[in-house]
C-alpha distance (Angstrom), angle and dihedral (degrees) to the residues before:
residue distance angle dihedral
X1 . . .
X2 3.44 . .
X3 4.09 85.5 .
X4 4.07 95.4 52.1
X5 3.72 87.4 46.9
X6 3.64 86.0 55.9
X7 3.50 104.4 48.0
X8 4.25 93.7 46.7
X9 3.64 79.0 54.5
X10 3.85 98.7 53.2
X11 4.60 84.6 37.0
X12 3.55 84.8 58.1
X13 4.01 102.3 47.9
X14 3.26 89.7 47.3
X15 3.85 90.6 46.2
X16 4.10 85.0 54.5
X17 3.44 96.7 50.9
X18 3.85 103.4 50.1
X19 3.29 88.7 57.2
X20 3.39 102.2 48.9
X21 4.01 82.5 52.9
X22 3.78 90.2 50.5
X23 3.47 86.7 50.2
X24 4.28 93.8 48.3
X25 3.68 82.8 37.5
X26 3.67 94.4 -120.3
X27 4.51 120.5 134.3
X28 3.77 103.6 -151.8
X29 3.87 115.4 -159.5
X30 3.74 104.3 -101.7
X31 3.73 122.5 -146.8
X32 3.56 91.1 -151.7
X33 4.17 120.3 82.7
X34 3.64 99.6 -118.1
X35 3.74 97.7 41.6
X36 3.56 88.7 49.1
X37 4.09 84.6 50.6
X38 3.77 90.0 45.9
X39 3.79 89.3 41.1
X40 4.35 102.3 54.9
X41 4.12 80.3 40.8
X42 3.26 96.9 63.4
X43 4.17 101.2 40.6
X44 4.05 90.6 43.3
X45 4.21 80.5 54.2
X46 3.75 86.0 44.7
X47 3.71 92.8 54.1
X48 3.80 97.3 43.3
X49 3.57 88.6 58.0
X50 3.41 96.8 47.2
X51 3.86 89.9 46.8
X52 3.86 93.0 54.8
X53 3.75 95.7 51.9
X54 3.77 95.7 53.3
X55 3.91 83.4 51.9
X56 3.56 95.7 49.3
X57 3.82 89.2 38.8
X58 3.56 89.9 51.8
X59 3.78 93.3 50.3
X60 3.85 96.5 47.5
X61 3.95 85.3 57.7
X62 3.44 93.3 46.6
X63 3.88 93.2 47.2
X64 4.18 81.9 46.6
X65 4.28 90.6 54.9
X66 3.34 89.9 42.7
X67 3.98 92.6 55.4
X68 3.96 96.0 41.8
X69 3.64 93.1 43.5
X70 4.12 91.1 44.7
X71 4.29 85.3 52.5
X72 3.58 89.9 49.0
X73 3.67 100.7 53.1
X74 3.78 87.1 47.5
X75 3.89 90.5 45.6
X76 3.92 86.3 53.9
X77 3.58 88.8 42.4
X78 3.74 104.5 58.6
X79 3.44 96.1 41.1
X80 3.81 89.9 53.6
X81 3.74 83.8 49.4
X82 4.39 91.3 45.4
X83 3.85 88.5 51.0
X84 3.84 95.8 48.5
X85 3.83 91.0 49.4
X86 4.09 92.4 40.6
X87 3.76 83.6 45.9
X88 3.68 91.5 53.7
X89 3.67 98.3 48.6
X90 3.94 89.3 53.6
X91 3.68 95.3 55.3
X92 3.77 91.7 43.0
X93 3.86 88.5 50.6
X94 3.92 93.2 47.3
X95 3.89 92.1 41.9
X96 4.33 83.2 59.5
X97 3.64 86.0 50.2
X98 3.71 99.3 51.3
X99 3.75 89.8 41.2
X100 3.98 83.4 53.5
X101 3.51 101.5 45.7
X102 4.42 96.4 45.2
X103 3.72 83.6 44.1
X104 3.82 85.4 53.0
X105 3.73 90.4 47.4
X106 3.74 88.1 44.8
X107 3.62 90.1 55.0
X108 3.50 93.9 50.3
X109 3.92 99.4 40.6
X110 4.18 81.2 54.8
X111 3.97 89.4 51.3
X112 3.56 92.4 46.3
X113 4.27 91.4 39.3
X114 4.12 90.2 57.9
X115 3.75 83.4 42.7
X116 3.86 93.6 58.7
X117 3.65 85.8 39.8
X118 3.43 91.8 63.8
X119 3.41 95.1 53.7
X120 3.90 95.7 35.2
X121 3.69 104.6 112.6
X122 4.36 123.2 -143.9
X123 3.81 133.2 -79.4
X124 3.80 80.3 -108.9
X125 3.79 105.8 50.9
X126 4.12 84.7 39.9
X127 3.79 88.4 58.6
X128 3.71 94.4 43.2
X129 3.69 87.1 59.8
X130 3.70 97.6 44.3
X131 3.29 84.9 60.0
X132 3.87 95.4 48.7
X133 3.52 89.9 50.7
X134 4.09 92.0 59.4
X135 3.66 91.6 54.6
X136 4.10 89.2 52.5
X137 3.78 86.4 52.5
X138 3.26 109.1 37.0
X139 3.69 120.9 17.4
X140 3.72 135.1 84.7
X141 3.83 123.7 -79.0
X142 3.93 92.1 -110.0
X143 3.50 89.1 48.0
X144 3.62 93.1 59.0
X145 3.69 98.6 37.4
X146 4.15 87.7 53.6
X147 3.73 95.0 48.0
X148 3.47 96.3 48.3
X149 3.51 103.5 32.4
X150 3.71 116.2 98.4
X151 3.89 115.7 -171.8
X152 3.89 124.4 62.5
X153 3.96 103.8 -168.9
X154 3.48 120.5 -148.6
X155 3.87 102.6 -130.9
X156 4.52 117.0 -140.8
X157 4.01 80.5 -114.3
X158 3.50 91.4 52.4
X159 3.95 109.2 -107.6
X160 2.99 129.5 124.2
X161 3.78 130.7 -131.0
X162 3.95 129.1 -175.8
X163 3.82 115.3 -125.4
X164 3.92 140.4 -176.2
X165 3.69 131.9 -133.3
X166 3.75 118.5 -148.7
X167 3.61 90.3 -99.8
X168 3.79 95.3 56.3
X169 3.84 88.6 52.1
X170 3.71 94.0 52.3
X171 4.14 85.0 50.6
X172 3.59 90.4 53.1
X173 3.75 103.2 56.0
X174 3.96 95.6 30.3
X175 3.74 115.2 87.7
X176 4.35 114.4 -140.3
X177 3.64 95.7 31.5
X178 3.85 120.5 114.9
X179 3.46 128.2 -144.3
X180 3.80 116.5 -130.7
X181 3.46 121.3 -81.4
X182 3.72 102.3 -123.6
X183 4.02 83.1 54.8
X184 4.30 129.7 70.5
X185 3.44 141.0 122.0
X186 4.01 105.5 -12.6
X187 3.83 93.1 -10.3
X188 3.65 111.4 124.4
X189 3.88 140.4 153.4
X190 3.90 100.4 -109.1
X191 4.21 106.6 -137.4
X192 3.76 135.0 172.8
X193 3.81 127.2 -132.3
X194 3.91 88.2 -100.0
X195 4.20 91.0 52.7
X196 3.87 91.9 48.3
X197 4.27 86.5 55.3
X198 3.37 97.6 48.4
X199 3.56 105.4 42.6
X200 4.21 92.8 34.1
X201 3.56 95.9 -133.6
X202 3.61 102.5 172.9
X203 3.77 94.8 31.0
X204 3.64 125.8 116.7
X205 3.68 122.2 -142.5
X206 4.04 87.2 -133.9
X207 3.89 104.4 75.9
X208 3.98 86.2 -157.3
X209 3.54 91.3 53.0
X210 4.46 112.9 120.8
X211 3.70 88.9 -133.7
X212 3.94 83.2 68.3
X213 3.20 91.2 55.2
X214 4.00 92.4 57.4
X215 3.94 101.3 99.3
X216 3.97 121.9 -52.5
X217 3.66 96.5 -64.4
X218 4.32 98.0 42.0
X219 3.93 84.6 -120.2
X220 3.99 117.0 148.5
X221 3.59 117.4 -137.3
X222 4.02 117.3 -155.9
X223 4.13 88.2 -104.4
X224 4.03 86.0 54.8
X225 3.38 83.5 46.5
X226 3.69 103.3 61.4
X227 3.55 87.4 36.3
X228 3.69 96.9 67.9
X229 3.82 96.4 32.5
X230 4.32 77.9 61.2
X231 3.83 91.3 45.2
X232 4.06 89.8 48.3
X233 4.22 90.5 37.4
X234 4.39 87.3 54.9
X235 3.87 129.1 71.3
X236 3.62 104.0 -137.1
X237 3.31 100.3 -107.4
X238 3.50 98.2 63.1
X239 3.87 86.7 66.5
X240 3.63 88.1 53.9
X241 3.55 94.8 64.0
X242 3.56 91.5 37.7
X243 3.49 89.5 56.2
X244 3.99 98.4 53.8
X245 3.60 84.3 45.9
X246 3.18 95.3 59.4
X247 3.97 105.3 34.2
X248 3.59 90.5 96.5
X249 4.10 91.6 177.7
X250 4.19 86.4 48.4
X251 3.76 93.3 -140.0
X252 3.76 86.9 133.5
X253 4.12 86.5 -103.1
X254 3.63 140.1 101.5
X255 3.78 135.2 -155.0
X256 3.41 138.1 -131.5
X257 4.25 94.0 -93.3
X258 3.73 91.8 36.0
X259 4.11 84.9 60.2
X260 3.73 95.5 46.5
X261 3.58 82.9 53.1
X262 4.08 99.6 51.2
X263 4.17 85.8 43.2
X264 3.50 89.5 49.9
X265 4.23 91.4 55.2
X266 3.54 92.3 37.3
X267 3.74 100.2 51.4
X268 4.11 91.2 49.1
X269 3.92 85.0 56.5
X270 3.97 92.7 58.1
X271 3.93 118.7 65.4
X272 3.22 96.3 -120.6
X273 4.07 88.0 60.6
X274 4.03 88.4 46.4
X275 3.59 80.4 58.7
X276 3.88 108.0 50.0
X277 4.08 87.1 35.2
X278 3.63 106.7 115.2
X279 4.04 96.7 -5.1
X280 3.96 117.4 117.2
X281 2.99 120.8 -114.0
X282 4.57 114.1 -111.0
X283 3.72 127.4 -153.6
X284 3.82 134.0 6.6
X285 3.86 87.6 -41.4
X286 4.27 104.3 155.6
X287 3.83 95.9 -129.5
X288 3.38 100.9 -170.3
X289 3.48 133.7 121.8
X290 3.59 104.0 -148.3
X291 4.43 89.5 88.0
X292 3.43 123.3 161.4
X293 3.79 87.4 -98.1
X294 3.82 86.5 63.7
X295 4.00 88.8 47.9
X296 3.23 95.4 49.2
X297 4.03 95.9 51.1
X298 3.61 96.9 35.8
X299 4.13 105.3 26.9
X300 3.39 123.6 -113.9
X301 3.69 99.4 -61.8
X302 3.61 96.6 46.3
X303 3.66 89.9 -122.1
X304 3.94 100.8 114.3
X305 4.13 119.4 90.4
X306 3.54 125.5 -118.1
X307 3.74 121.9 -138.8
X308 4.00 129.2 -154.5
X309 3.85 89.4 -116.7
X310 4.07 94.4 58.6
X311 3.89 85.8 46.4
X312 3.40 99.0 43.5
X313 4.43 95.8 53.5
X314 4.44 77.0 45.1
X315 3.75 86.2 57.1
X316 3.49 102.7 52.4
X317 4.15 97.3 27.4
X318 4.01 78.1 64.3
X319 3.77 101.7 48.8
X320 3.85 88.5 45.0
X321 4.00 91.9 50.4
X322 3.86 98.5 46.3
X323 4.03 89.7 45.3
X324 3.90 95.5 56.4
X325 4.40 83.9 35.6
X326 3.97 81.9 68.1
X327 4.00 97.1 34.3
X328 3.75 83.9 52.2
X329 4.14 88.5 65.3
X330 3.30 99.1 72.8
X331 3.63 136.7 76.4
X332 3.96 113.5 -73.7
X333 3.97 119.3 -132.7
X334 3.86 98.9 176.5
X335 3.77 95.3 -34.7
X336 4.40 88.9 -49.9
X337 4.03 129.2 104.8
X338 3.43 117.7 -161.2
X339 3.91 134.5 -89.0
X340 3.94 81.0 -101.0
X341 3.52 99.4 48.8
X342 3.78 86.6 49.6
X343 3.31 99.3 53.0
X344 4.16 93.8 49.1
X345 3.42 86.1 55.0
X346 3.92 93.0 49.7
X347 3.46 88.3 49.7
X348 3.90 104.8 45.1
X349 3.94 89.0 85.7
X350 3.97 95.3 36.3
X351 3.63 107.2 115.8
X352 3.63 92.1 -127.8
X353 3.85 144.7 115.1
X354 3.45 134.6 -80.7
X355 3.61 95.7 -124.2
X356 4.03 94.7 38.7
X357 4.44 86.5 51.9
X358 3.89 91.5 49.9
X359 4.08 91.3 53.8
X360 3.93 83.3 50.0
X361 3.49 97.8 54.9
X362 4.29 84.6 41.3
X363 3.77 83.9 62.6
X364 3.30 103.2 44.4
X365 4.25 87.7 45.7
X366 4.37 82.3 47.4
X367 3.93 89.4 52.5
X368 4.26 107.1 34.4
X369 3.99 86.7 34.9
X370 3.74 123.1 -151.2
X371 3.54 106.6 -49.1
X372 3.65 110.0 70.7
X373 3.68 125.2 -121.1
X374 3.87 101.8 -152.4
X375 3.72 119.8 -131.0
X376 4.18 112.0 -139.5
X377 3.73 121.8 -128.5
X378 3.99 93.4 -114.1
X379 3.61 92.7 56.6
X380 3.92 95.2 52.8
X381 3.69 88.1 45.4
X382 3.85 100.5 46.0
């Protein structure tokens, strides 16, 4: 009795406890058989479960990396796809603009083409002054002075003497301009004294112009003429020295044979005096020396002094004159030529080529553009 009282006892203990350990969750190890059972049961369950959540845990984060990373690959891949397209479109639009802008410049290179072809002269009149150009560089004084010259005068005692007008002389020291047709080498217009003061042939319209100052009737004789090629061919200050060289009294002035004397040396140091040195003198070519330009700086006797001063204002009055003679050639807009007309004239003088001048004038068209900004007479001459 006492035995079955004690085991009910012990059944019901244990009873009491596994289900206060169900109740804290918690599977003691039970001495007895099927509490043991009951006890590997329920941890093997316990485990399962536990098992098959990590796996489906495992799977949903999967599934969620699988998602993000799918997005982002097509987040990469339409905006790879947006910039191509946006790229596209730019270089489509800027394509149409170049196209625009060189057929602009076309445009414009074709107005300015048929306006140069206008203006271009012929194969003949190009040859004619190649030709003219080769006598200005390489031929003798007289040869130049009876090409160019236009007038023959038909003296009271009945010579006859070849003279320039102001015009001819700018023709015969200014590369690219022709002389007339009806004119050449010994062709002239044969005039008397009376003709050349009624018609003004050698007079300039300026009444302070130096060619007015060139005898009565503004005419230049072939001695004038080698005097101011001389004066144009020599930087002032070379006549400066000449000139103290020269002045053998030191007073600061020079007379008439001490000048003949420093033209004489100064011409032979300019190429166009190494080529009249030595060479006789053709045709009715006045050889003397006693010119108007000699009149007028020493009187009419040649017995009057010359100082550096009244040489000097001659020097530059005569640069100034011959510089707005050839800005006067071209085509007038308001008293202005054009930055291309400027720089032709510039370069008729530059001892250059052909080819090397025309890419000048290209740069200067490349940096002023088409339209011409005119330069005004007062700048060139300052």
């Amino acid at each position: 009795m006492s035995r079955r009282l004690l085991y009910l006892l012990q059944m019901r203990g244990a009873r009491t406890e596994t289900s206060f350990n169900r109740v804290l969750g918690v599977c003691p190890v039970s001495t007895h058989p099927s509490i043991a059972r009951y006890s590997t049961v329920s941890s093997e369950g316990s485990s399962t479960s536990e098992s098959t959540f990590s796996r489906q845990q495992y799977k949903a984060r999967i599934r969620l990396y699988s998602v993000a990373c799918g997005s982002l690959c097509a987040l990469i891949g339409s905006s790879y796809i947006l910039y191509q397209q946006m790229k596209a479109r730019a270089d489509e639009g800027k394509e149409e603009e170049e196209k625009e802008s060189k057929d602009g410049e076309r445009s414009k290179e074709g107005e300015e083409e048929e306006g140069e072809k206008k203006d271009r002269v012929s194969f003949h009149d190009r040859s004619v002054m190649a030709y003219e150009d080769r006598i200005r560089a390489y031929s003798t004084p007289d040869k130049i002075f009876r090409y160019f010259a236009t007038l023959r005068i038909k003296e009271e005692d009945g010579s006859r003497n070849i003279y320039m007008t102001p015009q001819d002389f700018i023709r015969a020291i200014t590369p690219g301009t022709m002389q007339p047709q009806e004119y050449g080498l010994d062709l002239y217009r044969t005039v008397t004294i009376e003709t050349i003061e009624k018609e003004g042939l050698g007079r300039m319209e300026d009444s302070n112009s130096v060619f007015n100052k060139l005898g009565q009737h503004g005419l230049i004789s072939f001695s004038d003429f080698l005097f101011l090629l001389t004066i144009l061919a020599t930087p002032m200050k070379h006549f400066e020295l000449a000139f103290k060289m020269f002045d053998l009294n030191g007073d600061g002035e020079v007379e008439f044979d001490e000048f003949e004397t420093v033209q004489s040396v100064l011409l032979s140091s300019t190429a166009m005096g190494v080529r009249h040195r030595d060479h006789v003198i053709n045709g009715n070519v006045a050889s003397s020396v006693g010119g108007a330009l000699a009149v007028h700086f020493f009187g009419k006797k040649l017995d009057q002094k010359l100082t550096i001063e009244k040489f000097q204002e001659f020097h530059t009055l005569l640069n100034t004159e011959i510089l707005l003679m050839e800005y006067l050639r071209y085509d007038l807009v308001d008293g202005m030529i054009s930055e291309r007309d400027f720089a032709h004239m510039i370069l008729r003088h530059a001892s250059l080529s052909e080819q090397k001048k025309k890419q000048m004038v290209k740069r200067v068209k490349k940096k002023f553009g088409p339209k011409p900004n005119p330069v005004r007479k007062v700048v060139l001459l300052n």
